[in-house]
N, C-alpha and C positions, 0 to 999 in steps of 0.2 A: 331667361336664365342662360346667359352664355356661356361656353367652355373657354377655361383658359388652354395655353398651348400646353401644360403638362395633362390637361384632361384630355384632350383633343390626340395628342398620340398613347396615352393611358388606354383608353377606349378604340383606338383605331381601327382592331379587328372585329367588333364590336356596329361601327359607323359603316363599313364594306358589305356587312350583310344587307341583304335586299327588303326582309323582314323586319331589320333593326334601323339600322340607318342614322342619321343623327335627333328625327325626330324621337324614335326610340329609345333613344339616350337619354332626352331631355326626361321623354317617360319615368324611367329608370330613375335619373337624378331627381326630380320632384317627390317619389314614392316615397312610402313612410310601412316599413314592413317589422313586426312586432315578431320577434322569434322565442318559442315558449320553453327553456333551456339552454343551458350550452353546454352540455354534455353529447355524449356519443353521436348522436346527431343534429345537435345544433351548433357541434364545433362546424362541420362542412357549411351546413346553411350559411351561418356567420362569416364567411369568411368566402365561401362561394358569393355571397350579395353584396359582399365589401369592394373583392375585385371586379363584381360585376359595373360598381358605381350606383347603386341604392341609396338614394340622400339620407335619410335616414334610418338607422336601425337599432331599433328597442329591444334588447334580451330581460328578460327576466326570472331569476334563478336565485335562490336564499342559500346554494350552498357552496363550499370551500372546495378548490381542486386537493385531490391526494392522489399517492403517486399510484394507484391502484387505475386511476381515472386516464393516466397519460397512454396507458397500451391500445386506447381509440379515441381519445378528446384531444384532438390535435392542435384545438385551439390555447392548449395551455402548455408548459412548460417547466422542466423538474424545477428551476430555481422559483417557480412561483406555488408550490404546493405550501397549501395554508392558506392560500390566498382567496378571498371571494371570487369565485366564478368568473361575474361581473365586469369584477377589476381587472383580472389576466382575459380577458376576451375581448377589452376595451384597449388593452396594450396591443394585443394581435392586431387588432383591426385598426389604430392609430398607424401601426407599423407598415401593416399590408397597402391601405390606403386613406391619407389623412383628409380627402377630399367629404369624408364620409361623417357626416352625424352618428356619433353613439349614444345612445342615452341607457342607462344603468337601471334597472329594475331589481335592485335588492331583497326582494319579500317574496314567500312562496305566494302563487294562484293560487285564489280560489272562486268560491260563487260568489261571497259578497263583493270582491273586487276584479272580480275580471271583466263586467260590463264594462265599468271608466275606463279599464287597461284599453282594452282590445278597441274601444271606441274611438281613441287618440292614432288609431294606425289606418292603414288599407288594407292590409293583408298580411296573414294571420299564420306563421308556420308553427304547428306544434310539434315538438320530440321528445318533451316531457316521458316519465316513465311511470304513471300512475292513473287509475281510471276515473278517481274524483278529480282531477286537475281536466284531465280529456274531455268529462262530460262539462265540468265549469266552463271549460275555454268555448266550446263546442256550443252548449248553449249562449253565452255571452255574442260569438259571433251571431247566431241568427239574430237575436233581439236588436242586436247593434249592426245588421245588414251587413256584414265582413267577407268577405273569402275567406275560409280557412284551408289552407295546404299540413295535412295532417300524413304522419306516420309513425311506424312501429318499427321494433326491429325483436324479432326471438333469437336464440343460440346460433343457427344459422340461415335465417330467413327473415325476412322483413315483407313489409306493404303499408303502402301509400295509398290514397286519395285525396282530390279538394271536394271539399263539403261549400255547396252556396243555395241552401234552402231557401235564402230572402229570393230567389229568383225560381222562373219557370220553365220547364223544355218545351219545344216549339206544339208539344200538343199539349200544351196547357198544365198537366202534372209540375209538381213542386221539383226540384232536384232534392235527392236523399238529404238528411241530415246523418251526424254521426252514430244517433242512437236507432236509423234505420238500419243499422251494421250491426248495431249492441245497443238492446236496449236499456239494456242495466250494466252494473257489473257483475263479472263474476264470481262467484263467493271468494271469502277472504282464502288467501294461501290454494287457490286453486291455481294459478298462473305464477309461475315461480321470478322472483326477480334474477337479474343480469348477476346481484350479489351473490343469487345462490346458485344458479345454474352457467353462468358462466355466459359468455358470447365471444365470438372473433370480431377482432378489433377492427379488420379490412372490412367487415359488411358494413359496418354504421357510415363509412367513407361513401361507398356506393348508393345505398339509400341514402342518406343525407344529402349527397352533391344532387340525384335525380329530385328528391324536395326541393331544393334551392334552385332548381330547374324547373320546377312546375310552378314555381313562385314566378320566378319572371318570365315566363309565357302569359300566366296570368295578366300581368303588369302589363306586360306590350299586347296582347289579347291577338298572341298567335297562334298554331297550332292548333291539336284536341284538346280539349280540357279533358283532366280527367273524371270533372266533375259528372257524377251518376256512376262512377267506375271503380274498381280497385285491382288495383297495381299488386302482385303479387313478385317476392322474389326467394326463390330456390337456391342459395348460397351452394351445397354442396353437388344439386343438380347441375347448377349453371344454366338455369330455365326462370322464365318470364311468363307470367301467364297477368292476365287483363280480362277480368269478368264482370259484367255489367250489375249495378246495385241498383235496383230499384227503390223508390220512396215508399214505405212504408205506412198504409194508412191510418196504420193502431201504435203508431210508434209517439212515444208519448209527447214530445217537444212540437211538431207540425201535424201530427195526423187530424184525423176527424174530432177527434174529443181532444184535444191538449187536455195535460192535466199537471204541466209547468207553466208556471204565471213567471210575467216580462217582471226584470229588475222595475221598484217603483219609481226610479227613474225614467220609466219608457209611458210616454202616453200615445194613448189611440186614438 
């Protein structure tokens, strides 16, 4: 898969790195990364993996930008309010770099459809803002052996982790899944939406580009993973903290007993 000369100085800063290089690229360019939103934090991911040169990238999202949405979805723009998600995220990214495969995912996630979803990709960023969609996606990737690059964002705080259960740490142990973090959800109206409590617009930038960063470390398979870890960030602190998550072994998707059965698509 060659680069043309508009890829070739497109990526150039990119190819000088000693981690990256051109075989890195080629990485990058083959990738197929399935991002779950394009809202507050999958406008950065989007559009971070676009310039990054990611051959393919799959959004999937069922709803309409409004203008409530522009003060941190920067993937979209006032003359497109109304418009599918989707379609203004598909124009950003034609815009930003047309080297890039977009493919459109118009319908919300959920459990009966997220296996197929998540199956057609490599790697799996979620920024979704609801806790059925997170544990949908979350399980799909384990059954479907995925990386998933997962985050959150609160009023002024966010965190991050990759979740890669289908895999092992070097003593044997699973890596965490996402329900060894939460193993359920929290009751209804206990955790307030962005709608009602508000959020700053500049965090979901910061969180979202670091997502879109732990995505393609993944891809080139440089760096720590943050996999077994969670990323914590303190918007008004201005502090970082990283504290190690273990796996879980009563957590219901991988532990000892599972007691969530594989899409009947999966055989054993």
């Amino acid at each position: 898969m060659a680069f043309s000369e508009d890829e070739l100085e497109r990526y150039a800063r990119h190819i000088l790195l000693h981690d990256v290089g051109g075989p890195g690229q080629q990485k990058l360019k083959q990738a197929k990364v399935l991002v779950i939103g394009a809202g507050g934090l999958g406008s950065p991911v989007i559009m971070y993996l676009a310039a990054a040169g990611i051959g393919t990238i799959g959004v999937v999202d069922d709803d309409v930008v409004s203008l409530s949405n522009l003060q941190r979805q920067i993937a979209h723009t006032s003359d497109r309010v109304g418009v599918p998600k989707v379609e203004s995220a598909a124009e950003t990214v034609k815009a930003l770099n047309p080297n890039v495969e977009f493919v459109p995912h118009a319908f919300r996630l959920n459990a009966e459809n997220a296996y197929e979803l998540v199956s057609a990709y490599d790697v799996v960023a979620d920024g979704c803002d609801n806790f059925s969609t997170r544990f949908a996606v979350s399980d799909a990737c384990y059954f479907a052996a995925k990386t998933l690059v997962s985050a959150a964002v609160g009023q002024f705080d966010g965190q991050i982790s990759t979740f890669k259960p289908h895999q092992t740490k070097p003593d044997g142990t699973p890596y965490p899944t996402y329900r060894c973090l939460l193993p359920e959800a929290p009751p209804a109206g206990s955790v307030p939406t962005c709608e009602e409590a508000g959020i700053l617009g500049a965090l979901t930038g910061i969180v979202g580009s670091i997502q879109a960063l732990e995505v393609i470390k993944e891809i080139l398979d440089i760096g720590d993973s943050l996999a077994g870890k969670l990323m914590l960030y303190d918007a008004l602190a201005a502090r970082f903290q990283t504290f190690n998550l273990p796996w879980d072994s009563n957590n219901p998707l991988t532990g000892d007993t599972p007691t969530i059965a594989p899409p009947a698509v999966v055989t054993k």
